[in-house]
C-alpha positions in Angstrom: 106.8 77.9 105.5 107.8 80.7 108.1 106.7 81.2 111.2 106.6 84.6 113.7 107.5 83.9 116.0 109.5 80.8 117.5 109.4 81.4 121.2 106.8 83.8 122.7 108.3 87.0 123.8 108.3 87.7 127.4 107.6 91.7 127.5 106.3 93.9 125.5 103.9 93.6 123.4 105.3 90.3 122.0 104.2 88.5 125.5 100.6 87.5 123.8 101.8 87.5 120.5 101.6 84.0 118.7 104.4 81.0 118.7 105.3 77.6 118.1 107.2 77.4 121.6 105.2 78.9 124.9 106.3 80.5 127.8 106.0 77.2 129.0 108.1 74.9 126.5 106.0 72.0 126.3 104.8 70.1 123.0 101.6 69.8 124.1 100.0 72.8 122.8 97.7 72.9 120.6 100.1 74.9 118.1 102.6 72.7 118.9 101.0 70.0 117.7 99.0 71.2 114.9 102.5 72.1 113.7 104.2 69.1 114.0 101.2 67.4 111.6 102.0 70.0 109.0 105.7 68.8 109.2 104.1 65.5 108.6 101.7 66.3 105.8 104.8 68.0 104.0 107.0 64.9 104.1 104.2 63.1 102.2 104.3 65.8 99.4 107.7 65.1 98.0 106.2 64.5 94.4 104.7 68.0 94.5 108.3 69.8 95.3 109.4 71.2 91.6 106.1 72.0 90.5 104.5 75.0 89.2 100.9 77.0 88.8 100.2 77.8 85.3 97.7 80.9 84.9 95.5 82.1 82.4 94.3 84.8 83.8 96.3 87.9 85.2 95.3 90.4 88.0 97.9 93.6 88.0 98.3 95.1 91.2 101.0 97.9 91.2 102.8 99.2 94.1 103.4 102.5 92.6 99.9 102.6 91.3 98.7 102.1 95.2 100.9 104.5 97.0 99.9 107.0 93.4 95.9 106.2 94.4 96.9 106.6 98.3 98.0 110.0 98.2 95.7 111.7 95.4 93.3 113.6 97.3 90.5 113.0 95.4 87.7 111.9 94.2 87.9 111.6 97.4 89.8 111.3 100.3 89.2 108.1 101.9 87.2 104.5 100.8 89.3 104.8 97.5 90.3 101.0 98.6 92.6 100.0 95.5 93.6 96.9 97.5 90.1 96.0 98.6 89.3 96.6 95.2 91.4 94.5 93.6 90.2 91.5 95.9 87.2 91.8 94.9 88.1 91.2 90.9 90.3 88.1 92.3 87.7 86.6 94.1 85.4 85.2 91.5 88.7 83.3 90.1 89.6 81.9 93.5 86.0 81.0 94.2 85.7 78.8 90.7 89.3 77.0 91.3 90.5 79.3 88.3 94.2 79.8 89.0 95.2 84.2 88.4 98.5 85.3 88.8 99.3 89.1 90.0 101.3 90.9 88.4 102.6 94.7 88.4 103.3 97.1 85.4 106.7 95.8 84.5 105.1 92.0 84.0 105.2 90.2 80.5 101.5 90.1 79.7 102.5 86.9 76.9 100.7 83.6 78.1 97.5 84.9 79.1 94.3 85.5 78.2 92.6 87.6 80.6 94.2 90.8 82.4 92.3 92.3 85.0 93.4 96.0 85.9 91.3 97.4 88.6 91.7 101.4 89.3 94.6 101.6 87.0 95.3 105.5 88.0 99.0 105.5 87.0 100.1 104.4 83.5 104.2 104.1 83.6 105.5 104.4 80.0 105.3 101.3 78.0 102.4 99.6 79.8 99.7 101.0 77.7 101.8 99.8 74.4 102.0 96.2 75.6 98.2 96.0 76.6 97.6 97.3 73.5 99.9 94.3 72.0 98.1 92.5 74.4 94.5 93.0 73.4 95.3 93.3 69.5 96.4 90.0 69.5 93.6 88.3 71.3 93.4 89.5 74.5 91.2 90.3 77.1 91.5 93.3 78.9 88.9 94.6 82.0 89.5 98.0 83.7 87.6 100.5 85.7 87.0 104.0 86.1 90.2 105.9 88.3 91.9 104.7 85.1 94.6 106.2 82.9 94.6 109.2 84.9 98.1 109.9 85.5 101.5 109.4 84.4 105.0 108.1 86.0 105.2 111.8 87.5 101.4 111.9 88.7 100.6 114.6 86.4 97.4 114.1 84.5 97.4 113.0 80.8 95.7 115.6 78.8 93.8 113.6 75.6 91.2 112.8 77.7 90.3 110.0 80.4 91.6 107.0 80.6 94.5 108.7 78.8 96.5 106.0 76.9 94.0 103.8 77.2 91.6 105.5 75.5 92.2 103.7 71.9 91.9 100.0 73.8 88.9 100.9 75.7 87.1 103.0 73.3 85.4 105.2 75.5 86.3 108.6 76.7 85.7 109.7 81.0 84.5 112.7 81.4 84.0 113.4 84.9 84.0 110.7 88.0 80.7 111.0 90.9 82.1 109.9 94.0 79.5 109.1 96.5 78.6 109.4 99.8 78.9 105.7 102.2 75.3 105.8 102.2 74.5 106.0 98.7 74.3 103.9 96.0 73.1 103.9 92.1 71.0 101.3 90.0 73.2 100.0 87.2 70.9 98.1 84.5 72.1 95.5 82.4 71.1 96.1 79.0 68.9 93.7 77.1 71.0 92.6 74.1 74.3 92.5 76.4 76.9 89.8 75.4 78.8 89.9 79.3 76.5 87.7 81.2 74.5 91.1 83.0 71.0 90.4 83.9 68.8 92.9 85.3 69.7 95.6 88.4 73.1 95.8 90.2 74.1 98.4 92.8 76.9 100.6 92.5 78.8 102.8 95.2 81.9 104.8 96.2 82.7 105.8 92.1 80.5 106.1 89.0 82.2 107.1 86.0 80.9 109.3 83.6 81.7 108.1 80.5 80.8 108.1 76.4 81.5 105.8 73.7 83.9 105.8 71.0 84.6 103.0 69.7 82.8 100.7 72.4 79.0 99.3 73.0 77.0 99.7 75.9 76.9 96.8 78.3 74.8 98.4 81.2 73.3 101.7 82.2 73.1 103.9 85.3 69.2 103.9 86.5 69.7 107.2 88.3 71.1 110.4 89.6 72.1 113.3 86.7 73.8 110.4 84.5 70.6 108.0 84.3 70.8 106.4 81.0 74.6 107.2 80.4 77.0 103.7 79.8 78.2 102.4 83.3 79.9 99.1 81.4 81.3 99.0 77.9 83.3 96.6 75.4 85.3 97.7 73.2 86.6 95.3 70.3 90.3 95.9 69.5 92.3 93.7 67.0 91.1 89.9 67.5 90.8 90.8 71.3 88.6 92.9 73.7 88.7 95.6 76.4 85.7 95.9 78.4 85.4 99.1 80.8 83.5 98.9 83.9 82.7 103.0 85.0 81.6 101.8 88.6 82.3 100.0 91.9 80.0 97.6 91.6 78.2 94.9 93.7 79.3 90.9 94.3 76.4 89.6 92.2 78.2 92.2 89.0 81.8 90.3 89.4 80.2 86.8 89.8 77.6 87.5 86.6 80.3 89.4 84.4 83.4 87.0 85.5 81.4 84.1 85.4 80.0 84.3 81.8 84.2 85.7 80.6 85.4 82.2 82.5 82.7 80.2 79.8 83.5 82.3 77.0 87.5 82.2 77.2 87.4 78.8 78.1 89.3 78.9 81.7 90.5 76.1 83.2 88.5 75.1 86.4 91.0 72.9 88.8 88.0 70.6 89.5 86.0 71.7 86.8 83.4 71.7 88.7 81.0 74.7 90.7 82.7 74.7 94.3 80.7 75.6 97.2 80.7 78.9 99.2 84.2 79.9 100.8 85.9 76.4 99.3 88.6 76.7 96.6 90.8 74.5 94.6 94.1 74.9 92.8 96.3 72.9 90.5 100.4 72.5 90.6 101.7 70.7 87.7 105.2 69.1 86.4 103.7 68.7 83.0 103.0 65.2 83.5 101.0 65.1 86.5 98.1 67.8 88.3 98.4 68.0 91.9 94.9 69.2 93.2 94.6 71.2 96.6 91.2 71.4 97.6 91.2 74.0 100.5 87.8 75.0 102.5 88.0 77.8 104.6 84.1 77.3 106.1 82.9 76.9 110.3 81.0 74.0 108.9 82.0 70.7 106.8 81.0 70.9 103.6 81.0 68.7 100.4 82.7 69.0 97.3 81.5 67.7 93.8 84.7 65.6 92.0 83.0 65.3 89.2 83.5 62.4 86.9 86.9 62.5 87.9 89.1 60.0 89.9 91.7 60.8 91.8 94.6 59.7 94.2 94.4 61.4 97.7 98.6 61.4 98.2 98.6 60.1 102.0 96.1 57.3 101.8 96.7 55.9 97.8 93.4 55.3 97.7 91.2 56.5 94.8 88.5 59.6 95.2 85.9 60.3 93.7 82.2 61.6 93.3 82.3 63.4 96.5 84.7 65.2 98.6 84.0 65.8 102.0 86.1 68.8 103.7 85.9 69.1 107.5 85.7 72.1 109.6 
């Protein structure tokens, strides 16, 4: 654990910046202090030091991919939000306990069994061969529209939208609407889907235009000139999947289409249990024993469900179970 800064800094901006050690050097702040119980809490979690997160699910966000999607001037200029984006794939993981790595273009894709690749604009060489490896041998892959637009040089690929992913996806982009802030378009879930989409989501910012290869329609766009066209597709590839989702769509899309790929791959839940709004829980392991953190991040208490579990809370020794109460 770092801190910025040690002491507060007398000029500058730096003289309200935060600090373990005041202008005053007393340890009777309120830093201070909440400090010095961290140090304590620490010393109690010798057991945990050597352990390690296993993932099963992998997000990739690329630095050159972000500065590539920073400085394209278009489809438009600004709310592109890779970043933003990306957080919003994670969050559905982080919000059922489900542990996802991040990972960049160079990362060995082996071990997992979901890859998440939001806006992937750039394709270096060599990535779109090892998804393919990836999905043919099982695999999950989700993507979105600003996909396989560019290579290493950020000049376009000319097959066709999402260039070198094309053969994964099964689909072919033909054109990209980018709205205004104001706007947004239905996206339908259709009937027979296999994703977990039920009835009307709301897209914004990007809607792909997009047709089908290989892949099957997942959900529609309800309006504009592309009503009726595919705004989410799957496409099967080997013994795995790549499913393409054309817009930027709502939080009840992730939680509905994450949600029912958590059930059907089997992902391990940390509790395995449904957490509550803004609580989260994560699992180290040395192969022998789970260490579970159980962090809430909410203005209010809040309960958490064990389970039929019981466990050992690490400072007391005493057993837990059924309930969890987290405080503000």
């Amino acid at each position: 654990v770092q801190y910025f800064q040690w002491r507060k800094g007398r000029g500058g901006c730096e003289k309200f910046h935060g600090e373990v050690v005041d202008h005053f050097p007393t340890e009777e702040t309120r830093v201070f202090r909440e400090l010095a119980e961290l140090g304590r809490i620490l010393a109690a979690l010798d057991d945990v030091v050597g352990t390690t997160t296993t993932s099963e699910v992998a997000l990739l966000i690329d630095w050159e991919n972000w500065w590539a999607v920073d400085q394209t001037s278009g489809p438009r200029s600004e709310g592109k939000d890779y970043v933003p984006t990306c957080v919003n794939h994670y969050r559905p993981f982080w919000s059922a306990g489900v542990s996802c790595d991040v990972v960049n273009e160079d990362s060995d894709l082996s071990g997992y069994k979901l890859l998440i690749a939001p806006m992937l604009y750039m394709v270096r060489p060599g990535l779109a061969e090892r998804i393919e490896a990836f999905v043919r041998d099982g695999g999950v892959l989700v993507t979105t529209y600003l996909s396989g637009i560019a290579n290493e040089h950020d000049l376009c690929f000319q097959n066709g939208f999402p260039g070198p992913l094309r053969n994964v996806t099964g689909i072919w982009a033909e054109e990209i609407d980018a709205l205004f802030d104001v706007e947004t378009v239905p996206v339908l879930a259709a009937s027979d889907n296999a994703a977990g989409l039920d009835g009307t989501y709301e897209a914004e910012v990007f809607c792909d235009q997009v047709h089908t290869d290989t892949a099957q329609v997942l959900a529609t766009y309800g309006s504009e000139f592309y009503a009726g066209r595919p705004a989410a597709t799957v496409n099967a590839f080997g013994k795995g999947r790549a499913y393409y989702i054309a817009s930027r769509n709502d939080v009840r899309f992730h939680a509905d289409f994450y949600g029912r790929l958590m059930r059907d791959l089997g992902l391990r839940k940390a509790l395995g249990t449904d957490l509550a709004d803004g609580v989260t829980a994560q699992v180290r392991t040395d192969g022998e024993r789970d260490f579970v953190f159980v962090l809430g991040f909410n203005r209010e208490p809040v309960e958490v469900n064990l389970g039929s579990s019981v466990y050992e809370d690490v400072f007391t020794g005493e057993g837990v179970s059924g309930t969890l109460r987290l405080l503000a």
